[in-house]
C-alpha positions as CSV (number, residue, x, y, z in Angstrom):
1,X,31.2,16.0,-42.1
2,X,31.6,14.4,-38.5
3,X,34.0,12.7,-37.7
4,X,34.3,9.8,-35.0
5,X,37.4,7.2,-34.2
6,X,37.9,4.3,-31.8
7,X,41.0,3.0,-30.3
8,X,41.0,-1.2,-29.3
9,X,43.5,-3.4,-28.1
10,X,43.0,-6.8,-28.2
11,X,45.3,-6.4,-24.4
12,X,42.8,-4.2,-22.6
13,X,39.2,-6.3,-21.6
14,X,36.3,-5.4,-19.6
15,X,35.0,-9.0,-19.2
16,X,33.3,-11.6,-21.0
17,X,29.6,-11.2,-22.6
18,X,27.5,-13.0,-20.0
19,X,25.2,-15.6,-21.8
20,X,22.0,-14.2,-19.7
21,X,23.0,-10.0,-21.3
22,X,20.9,-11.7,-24.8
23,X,17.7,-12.4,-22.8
24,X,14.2,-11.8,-24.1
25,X,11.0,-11.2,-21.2
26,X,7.0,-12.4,-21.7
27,X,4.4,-12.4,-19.5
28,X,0.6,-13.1,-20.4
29,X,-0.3,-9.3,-22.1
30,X,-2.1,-8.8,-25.3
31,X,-0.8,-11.6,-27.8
32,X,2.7,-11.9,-26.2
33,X,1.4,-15.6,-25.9
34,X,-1.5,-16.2,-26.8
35,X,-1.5,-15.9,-30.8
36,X,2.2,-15.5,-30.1
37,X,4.3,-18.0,-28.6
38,X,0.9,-20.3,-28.5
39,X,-1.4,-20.9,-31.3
40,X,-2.8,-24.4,-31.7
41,X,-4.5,-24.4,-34.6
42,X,-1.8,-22.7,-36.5
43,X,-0.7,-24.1,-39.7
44,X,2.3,-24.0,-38.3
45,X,2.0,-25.2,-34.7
46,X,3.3,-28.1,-33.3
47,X,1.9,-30.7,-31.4
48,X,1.9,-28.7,-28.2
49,X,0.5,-25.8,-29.6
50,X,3.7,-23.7,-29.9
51,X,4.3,-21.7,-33.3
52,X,7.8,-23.3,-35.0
53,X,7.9,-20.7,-37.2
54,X,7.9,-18.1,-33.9
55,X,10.6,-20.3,-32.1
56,X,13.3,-20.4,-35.3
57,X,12.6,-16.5,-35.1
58,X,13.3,-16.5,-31.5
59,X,16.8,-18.9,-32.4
60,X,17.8,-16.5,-34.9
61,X,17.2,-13.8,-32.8
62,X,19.9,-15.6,-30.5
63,X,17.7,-15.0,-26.9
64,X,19.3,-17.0,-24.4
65,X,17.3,-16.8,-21.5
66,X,13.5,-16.2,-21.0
67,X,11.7,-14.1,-18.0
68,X,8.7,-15.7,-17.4
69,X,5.5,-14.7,-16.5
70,X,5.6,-10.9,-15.9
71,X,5.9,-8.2,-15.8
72,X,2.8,-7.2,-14.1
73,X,0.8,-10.0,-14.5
74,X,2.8,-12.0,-12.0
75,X,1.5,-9.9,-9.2
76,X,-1.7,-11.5,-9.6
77,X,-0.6,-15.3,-11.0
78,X,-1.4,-17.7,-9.5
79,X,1.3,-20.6,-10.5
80,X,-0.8,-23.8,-9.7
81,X,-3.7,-22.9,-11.8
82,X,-0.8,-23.1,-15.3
83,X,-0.1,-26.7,-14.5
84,X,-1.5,-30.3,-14.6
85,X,-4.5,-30.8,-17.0
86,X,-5.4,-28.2,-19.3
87,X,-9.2,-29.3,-19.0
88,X,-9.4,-28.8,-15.1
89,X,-7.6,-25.5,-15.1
90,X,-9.5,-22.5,-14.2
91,X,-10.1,-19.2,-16.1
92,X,-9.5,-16.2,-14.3
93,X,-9.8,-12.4,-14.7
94,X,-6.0,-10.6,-15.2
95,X,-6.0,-7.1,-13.5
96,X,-2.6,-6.6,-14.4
97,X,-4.6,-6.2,-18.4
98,X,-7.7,-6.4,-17.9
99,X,-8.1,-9.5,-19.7
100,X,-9.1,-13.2,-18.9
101,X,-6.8,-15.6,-18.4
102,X,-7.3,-19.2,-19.6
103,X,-4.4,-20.8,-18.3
104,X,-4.0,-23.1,-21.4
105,X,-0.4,-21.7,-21.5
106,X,0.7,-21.2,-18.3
107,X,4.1,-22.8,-16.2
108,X,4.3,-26.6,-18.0
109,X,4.1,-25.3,-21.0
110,X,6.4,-22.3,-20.7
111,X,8.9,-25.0,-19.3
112,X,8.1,-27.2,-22.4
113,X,8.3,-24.0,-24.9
114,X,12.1,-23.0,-23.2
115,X,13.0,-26.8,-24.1
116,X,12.2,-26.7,-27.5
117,X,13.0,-23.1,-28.4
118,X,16.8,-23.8,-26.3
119,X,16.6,-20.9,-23.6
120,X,17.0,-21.1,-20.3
121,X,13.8,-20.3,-18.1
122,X,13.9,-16.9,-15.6
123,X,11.1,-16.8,-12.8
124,X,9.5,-14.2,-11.5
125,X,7.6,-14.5,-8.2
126,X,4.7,-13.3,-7.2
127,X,5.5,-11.3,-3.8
128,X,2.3,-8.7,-4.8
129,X,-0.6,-11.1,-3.6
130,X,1.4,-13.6,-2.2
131,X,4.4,-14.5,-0.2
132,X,6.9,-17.0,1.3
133,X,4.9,-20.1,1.3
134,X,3.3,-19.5,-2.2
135,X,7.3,-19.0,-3.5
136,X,8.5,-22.5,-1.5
137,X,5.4,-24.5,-3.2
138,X,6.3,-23.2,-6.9
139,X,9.8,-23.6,-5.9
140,X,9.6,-27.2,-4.9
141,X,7.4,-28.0,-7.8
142,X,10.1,-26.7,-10.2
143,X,13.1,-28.3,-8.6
144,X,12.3,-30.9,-6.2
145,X,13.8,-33.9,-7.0
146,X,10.6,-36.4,-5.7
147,X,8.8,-37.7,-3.0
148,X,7.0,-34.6,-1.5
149,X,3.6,-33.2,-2.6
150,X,4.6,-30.4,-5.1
151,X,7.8,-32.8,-6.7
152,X,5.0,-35.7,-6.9
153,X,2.4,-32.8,-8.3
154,X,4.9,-31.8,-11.1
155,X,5.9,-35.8,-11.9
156,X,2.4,-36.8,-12.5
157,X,1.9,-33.7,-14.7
158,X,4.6,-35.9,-17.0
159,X,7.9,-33.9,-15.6
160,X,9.9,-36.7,-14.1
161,X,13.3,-34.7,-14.0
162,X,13.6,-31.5,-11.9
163,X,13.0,-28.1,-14.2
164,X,16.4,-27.3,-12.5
165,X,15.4,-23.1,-12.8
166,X,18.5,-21.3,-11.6
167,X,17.3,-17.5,-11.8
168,X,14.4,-16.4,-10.0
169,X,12.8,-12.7,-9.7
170,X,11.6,-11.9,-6.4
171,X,8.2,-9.9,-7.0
172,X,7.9,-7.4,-10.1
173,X,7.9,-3.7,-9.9
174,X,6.2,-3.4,-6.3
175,X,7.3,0.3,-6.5
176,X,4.3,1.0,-8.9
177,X,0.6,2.1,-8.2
178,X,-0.3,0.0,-10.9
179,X,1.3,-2.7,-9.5
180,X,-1.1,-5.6,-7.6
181,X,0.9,-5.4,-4.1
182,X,1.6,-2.2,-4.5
183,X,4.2,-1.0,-1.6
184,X,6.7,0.7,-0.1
185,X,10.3,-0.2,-0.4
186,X,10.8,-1.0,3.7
187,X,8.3,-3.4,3.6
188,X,8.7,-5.1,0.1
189,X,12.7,-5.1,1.3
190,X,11.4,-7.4,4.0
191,X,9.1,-9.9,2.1
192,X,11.7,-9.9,-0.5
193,X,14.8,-10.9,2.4
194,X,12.4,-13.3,4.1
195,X,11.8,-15.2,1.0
196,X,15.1,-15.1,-0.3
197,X,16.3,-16.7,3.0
198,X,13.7,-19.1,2.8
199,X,14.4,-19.7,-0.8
200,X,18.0,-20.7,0.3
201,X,17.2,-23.2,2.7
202,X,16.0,-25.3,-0.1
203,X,19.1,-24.6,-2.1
204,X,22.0,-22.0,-1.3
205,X,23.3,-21.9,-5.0
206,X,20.0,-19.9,-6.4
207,X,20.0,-16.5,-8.5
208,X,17.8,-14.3,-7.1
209,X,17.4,-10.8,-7.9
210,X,15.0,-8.1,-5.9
211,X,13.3,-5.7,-7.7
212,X,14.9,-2.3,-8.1
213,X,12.9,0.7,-9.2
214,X,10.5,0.5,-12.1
215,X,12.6,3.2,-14.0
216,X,14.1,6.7,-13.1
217,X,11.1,8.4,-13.0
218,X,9.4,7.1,-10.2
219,X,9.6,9.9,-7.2
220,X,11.5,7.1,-5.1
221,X,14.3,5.9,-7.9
222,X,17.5,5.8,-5.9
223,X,16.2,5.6,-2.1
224,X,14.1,2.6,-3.3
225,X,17.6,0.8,-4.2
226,X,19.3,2.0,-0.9
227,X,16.6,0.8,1.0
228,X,15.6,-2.5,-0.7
229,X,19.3,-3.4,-0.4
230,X,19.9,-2.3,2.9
231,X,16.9,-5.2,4.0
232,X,18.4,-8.1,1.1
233,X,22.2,-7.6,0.4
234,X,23.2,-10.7,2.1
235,X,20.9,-13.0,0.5
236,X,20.4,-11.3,-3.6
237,X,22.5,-11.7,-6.1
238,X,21.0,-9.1,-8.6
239,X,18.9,-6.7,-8.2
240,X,16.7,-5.7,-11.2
241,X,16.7,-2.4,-13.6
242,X,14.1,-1.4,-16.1
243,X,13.9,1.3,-17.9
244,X,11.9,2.5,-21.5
245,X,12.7,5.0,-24.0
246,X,10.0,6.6,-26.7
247,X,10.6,9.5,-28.7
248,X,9.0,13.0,-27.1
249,X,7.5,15.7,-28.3
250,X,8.6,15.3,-31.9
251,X,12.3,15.4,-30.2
252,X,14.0,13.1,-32.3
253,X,17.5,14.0,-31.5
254,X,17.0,13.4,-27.8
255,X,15.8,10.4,-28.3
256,X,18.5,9.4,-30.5
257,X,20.6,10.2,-27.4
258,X,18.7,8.2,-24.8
259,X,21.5,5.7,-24.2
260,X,23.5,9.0,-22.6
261,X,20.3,8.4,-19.9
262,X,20.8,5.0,-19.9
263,X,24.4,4.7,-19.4
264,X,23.8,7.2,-16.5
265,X,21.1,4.7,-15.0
266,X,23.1,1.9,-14.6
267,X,26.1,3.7,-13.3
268,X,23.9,5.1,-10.6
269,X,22.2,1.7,-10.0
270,X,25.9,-0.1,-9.3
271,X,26.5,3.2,-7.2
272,X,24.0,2.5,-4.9
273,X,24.7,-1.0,-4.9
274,X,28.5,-0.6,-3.7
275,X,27.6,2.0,-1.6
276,X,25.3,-0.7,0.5
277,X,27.7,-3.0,0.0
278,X,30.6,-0.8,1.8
279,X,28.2,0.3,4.7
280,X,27.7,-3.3,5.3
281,X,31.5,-3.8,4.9
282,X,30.3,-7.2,2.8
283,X,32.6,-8.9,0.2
284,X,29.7,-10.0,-1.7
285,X,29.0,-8.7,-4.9
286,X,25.9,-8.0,-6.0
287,X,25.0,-7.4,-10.2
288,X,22.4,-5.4,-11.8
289,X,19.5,-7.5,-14.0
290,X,18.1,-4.8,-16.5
291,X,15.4,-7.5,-16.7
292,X,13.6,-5.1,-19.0
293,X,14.6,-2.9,-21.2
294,X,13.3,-1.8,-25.0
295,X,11.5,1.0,-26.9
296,X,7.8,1.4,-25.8
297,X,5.4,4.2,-26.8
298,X,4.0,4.5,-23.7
299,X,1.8,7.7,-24.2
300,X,0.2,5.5,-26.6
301,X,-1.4,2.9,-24.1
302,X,-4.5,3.2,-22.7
303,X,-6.0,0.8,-20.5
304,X,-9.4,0.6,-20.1
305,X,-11.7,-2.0,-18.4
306,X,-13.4,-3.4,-20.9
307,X,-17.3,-3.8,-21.3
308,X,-19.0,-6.9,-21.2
309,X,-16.5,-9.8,-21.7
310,X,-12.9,-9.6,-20.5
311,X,-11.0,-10.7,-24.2
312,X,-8.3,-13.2,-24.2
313,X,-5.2,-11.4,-25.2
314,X,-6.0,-9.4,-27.8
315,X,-4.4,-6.6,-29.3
316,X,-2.7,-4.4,-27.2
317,X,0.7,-2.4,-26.4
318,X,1.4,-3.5,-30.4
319,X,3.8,-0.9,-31.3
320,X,5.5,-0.7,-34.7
321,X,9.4,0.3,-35.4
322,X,11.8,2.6,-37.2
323,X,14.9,2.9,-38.5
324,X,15.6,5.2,-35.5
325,X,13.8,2.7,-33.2
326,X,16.4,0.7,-33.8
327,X,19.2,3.1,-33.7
328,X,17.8,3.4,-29.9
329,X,17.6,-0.1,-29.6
330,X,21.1,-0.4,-31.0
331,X,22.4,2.2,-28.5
332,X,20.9,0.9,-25.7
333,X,22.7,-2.6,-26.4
334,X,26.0,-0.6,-26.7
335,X,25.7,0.7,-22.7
336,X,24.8,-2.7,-21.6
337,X,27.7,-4.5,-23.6
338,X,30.2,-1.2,-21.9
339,X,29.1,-2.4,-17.9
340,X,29.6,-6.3,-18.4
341,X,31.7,-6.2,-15.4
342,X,28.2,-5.6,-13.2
343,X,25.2,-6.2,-16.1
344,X,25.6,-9.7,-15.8
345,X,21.7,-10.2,-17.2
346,X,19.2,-7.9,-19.2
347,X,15.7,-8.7,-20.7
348,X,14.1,-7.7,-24.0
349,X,10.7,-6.7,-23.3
350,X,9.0,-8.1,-25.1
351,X,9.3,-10.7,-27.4
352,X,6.4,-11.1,-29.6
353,X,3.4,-8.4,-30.4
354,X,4.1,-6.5,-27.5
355,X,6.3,-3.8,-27.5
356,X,8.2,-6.7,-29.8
357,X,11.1,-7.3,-32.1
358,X,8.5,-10.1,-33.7
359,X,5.1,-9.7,-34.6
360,X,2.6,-12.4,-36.0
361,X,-0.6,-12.4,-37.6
362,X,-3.5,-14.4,-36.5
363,X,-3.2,-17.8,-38.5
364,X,-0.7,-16.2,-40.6
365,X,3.0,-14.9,-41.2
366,X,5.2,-13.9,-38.7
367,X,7.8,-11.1,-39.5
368,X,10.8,-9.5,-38.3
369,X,10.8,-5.4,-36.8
370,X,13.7,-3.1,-37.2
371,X,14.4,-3.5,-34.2
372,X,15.4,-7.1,-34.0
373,X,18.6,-6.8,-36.6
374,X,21.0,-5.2,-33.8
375,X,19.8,-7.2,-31.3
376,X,20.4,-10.5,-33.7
377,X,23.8,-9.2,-35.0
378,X,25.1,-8.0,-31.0
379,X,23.9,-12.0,-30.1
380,X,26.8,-13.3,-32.2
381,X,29.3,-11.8,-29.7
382,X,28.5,-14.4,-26.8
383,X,31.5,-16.0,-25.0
384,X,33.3,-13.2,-26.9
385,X,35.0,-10.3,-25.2
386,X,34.0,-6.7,-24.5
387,X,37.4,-4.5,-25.3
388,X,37.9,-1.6,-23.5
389,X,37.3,1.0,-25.8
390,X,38.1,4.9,-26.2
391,X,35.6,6.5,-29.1
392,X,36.2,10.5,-29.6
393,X,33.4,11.6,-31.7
394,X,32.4,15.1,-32.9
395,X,29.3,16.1,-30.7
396,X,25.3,16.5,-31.5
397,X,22.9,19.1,-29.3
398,X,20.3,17.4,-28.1
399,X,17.8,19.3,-25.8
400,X,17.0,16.6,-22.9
401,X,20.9,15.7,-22.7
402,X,22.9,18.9,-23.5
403,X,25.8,18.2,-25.9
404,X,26.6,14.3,-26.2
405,X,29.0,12.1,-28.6
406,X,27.2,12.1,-32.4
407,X,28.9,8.9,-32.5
408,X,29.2,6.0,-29.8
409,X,30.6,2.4,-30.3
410,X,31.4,-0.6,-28.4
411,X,33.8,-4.0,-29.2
412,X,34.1,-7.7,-28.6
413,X,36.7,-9.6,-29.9
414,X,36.7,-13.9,-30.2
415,X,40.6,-14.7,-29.5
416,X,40.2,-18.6,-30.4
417,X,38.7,-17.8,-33.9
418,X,40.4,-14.2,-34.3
419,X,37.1,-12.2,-34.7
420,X,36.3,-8.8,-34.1
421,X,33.3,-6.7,-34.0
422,X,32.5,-3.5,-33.4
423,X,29.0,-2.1,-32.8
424,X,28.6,1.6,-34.0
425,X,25.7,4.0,-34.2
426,X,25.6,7.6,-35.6
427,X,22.7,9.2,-33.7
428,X,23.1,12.2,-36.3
429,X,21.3,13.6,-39.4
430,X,24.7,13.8,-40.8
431,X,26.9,11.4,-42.2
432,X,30.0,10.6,-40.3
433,X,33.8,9.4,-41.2
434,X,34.3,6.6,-38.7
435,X,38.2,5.5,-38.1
436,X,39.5,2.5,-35.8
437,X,43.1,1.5,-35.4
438,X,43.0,-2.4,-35.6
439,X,46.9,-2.6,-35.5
440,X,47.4,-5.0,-32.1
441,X,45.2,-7.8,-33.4
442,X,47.6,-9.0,-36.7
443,X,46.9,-10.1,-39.9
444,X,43.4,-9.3,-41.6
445,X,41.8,-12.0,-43.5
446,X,38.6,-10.4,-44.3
447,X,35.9,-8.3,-43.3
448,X,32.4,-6.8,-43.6
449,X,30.0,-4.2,-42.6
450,X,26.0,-4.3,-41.7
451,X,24.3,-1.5,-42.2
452,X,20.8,-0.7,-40.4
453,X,19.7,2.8,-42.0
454,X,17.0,4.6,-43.7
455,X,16.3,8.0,-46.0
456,X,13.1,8.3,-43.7
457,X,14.2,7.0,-40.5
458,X,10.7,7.7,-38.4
459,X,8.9,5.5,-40.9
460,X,7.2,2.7,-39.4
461,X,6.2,-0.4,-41.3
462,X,3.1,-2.9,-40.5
463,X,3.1,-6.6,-41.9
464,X,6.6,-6.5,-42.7
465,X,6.1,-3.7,-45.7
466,X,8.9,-1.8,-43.7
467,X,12.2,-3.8,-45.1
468,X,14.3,-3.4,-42.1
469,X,17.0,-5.6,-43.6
470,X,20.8,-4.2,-43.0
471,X,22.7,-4.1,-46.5
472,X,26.1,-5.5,-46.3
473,X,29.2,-5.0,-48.2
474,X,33.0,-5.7,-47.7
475,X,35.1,-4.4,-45.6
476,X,39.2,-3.4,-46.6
477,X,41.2,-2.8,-43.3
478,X,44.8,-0.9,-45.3
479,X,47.9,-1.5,-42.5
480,X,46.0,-2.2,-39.6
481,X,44.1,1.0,-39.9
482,X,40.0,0.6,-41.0
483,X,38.1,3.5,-41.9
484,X,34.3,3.8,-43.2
485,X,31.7,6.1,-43.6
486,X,28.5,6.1,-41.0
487,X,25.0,6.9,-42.9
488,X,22.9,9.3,-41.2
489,X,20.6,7.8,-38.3
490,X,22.4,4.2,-38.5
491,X,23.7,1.2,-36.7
492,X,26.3,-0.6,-37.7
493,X,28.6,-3.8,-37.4
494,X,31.7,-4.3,-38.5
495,X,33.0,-7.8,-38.4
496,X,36.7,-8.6,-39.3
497,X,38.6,-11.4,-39.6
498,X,42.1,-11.8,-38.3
499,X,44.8,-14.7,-37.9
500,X,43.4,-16.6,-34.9
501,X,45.6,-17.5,-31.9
């Protein structure tokens, strides 16, 4: 059997969980919104079209903040044409999915649906078709207090207060053929620094994060970064990480490993970052926003452009989840939990029908995927602690990574209410004996575990016939010491209970 330990100290911290890590990202694709977030005449829909049943998935979920409206559409969005009267708004074709775009969602009603479903709204700008001005006119519309056009625009549309949007992404993957805009990193570096500067002239205390690479495969991953930063350190506070995993091949311990690649991503991201950052001989400090980040099939999308008719929505990039998927997913949340100290912001992508830990059917249910248990039960942990944390595990062979840990783990800890949690996977086929010395934190009250696993963990599940509930039982810390056993292909989270402070 493998075996796999973890030493914490309630002492030794990495920082606090940042409220933005638990963000979710949705842009106009396939029934993301349409069908998704917005469904008027759903049973269930609300007076402004929004699905309640969605939204109390979305609470329980526990997303915090919302990137808004792409993704790749935003490279062809046009802001004005999602606000003022739905009847005068204009239909447009979306090249970003080859789909037509009504615009009866669009940014009122995103603003209205972050209100009522409590997140905080992310921006992204559209620097792909657009530029400066086009940023400064959406700008002022959001947060202008009154009295010039685009303040006055947004009050007569029935906003009297200020949206008040604090976090704003300059463009979206201009790094990518695919991408509207498409171009190199010295001149998107420039676009991205003038409107930045601009940005600030209207208010010095904004978020704004360029746009890294589109993942580490791109041929210019790494000098993209250097370069991008070396035009907008002075005036970005993040600058923006994505990055997919799907299983290959049939390789299913490799991709069990993926967070090994992960983990490595970020590390070089924040390299690149200081490295700028000492060239410059700056004191400002500059965070990574892995803005999205998820499981995605991607060999399985084909985009065509359709005959005829370009659809609204309809169903695309609808991929369905494992038990491994959300071992992955469960991983993945593990490396961004380890780098708090510089992931101050990450973004589910998406989060409904696409590529989604919630799906919906047409006028009908709307159900949970595997995947969106470990993202749920890791949301508990905000305003808690990460705890720096040493896990020894036996190792696994996996072909894409070499040897790497069978086991990996990370924990927070709530000092005021005397919680503790640790987040554990076992990436193996094995089961694994799974110790953790809980000695410095005093007194246990009680405790449980949440397990995520499955005797066929590449089965997928439509319509919710997949259960991907976790089972929970009790948990028995003896003398400060807590040992369990890890099922094959799992996550995992142990709460426990202690005396609190």
């Amino acid at each position: 059997m493998l075996t796999a330990s973890i030493v914490v100290d309630r002492r030794f911290t990495s920082g606090t969980v940042p409220r933005r890590l638990f963000g979710g990202f949705i842009e106009q694709a396939g029934r993301g919104v349409y069908h998704g977030l917005f469904e008027p005449e759903h049973p269930l829909a609300d007076s402004h079209g929004f699905r309640r049943d969605v939204i109390e998935l979305i609470r329980e979920l526990g997303v915090t903040t919302v990137r808004y409206p792409g993704g790749n559409y935003v490279s062809g969005h046009r802001w004005e044409d999602g606000t003022g009267p739905v009847d005068l708004r204009p239909s447009r074709l979306d090249l970003a999915w080859h789909a037509t775009e009504p615009n009866t969602f669009g940014l009122d009603e995103f603003i209205t649906w972050s209100s009522e479903a409590g997140v905080e709204p992310m921006l992204a700008l559209n620097l792909g078709t657009r530029g400066v001005l086009e940023a400064l006119d959406m700008l002022e519309y959001c947060n202008g207090a009154g009295g010039t056009f685009q303040a006055d625009r947004r009050r007569a549309n029935g906003f009297e207060k200020p949206f008040d949007v604090r976090m704003w992404c300059l463009g979206n993957e201009p790094d990518g053929h695919w991408q509207l805009g498409h171009t190199d990193a010295a001149h998107y570096g420039l676009i991205a620094r003038q409107t930045a500067s601009a940005m600030r002239m209207f208010d010095p205390t904004l978020e704004l994060v360029v746009a890294g690479s589109s993942g580490t495969e791109m041929a210019t991953y790494g000098s993209w970064e250097r370069t991008v930063l070396e035009a907008s350190y002075d005036d970005v506070d993040f600058i923006s990480a994505h990055q997919y995993y799907y299983e290959r091949d049939g390789d299913l311990a490799s991709y069990l490993a993926s967070s090994t690649d992960f983990d490595a991503y970020i590390r070089s991201v924040i390299a690149t970052i200081d490295h700028v950052r000492s060239v410059k001989r700056s004191s400002r400090i500059v965070n990574v926003s892995v803005d999205e980040w998820g499981v995605w099939y991607q060999p399985d999308h084909v985009d065509e452009v359709p005959a005829g008719l370009w659809p609204v929505g309809g169903h695309r990039l609808e991929d369905f989840y494992s038990t491994a998927d959300a071992v992955v997913y469960g991983s993945m949340l593990i490396t961004l939990l380890k780098h708090v100290d510089r992931v101050r912001s990450a973004s589910i992508a998406q989060l409904v029908n696409v590529i989604a830990p919630i799906m919906t059917v047409d006028g009908g249910e709307a159900w949970k995927q595997t995947i969106f248990h470990p993202f749920a039960q890791a949301s508990a942990s905000i305003g808690d602690m990460v705890l720096q944390t040493l896990v020894t595990s036996t190792p696994m062979t996996a072909d894409r990574f070499g040897e790497v840990p069978a086991v990996d783990a990370v924990a927070t800890f709530d000092d005021d209410a005397g919680v503790l949690r640790i987040f554990v996977v076992n990436r193996s086929h094995e089961p694994a004996e799974f110790a953790a010395d809980l000695s410095s934190f005093g007194q246990v009250f009680e405790g449980e575990m949440a397990v995520l696993a499955s005797d066929e963990p590449r089965r997928k599940g439509a319509g919710g016939e997949l259960d991907p509930r976790p089972r929970v039982s009790p948990l028995r810390p003896t003398h400060g010491q807590l040992a369990v056993t890890l099922a094959p292909v799992s996550w995992s989270t142990l709460t426990v209970q202690f005396g609190a402070r």
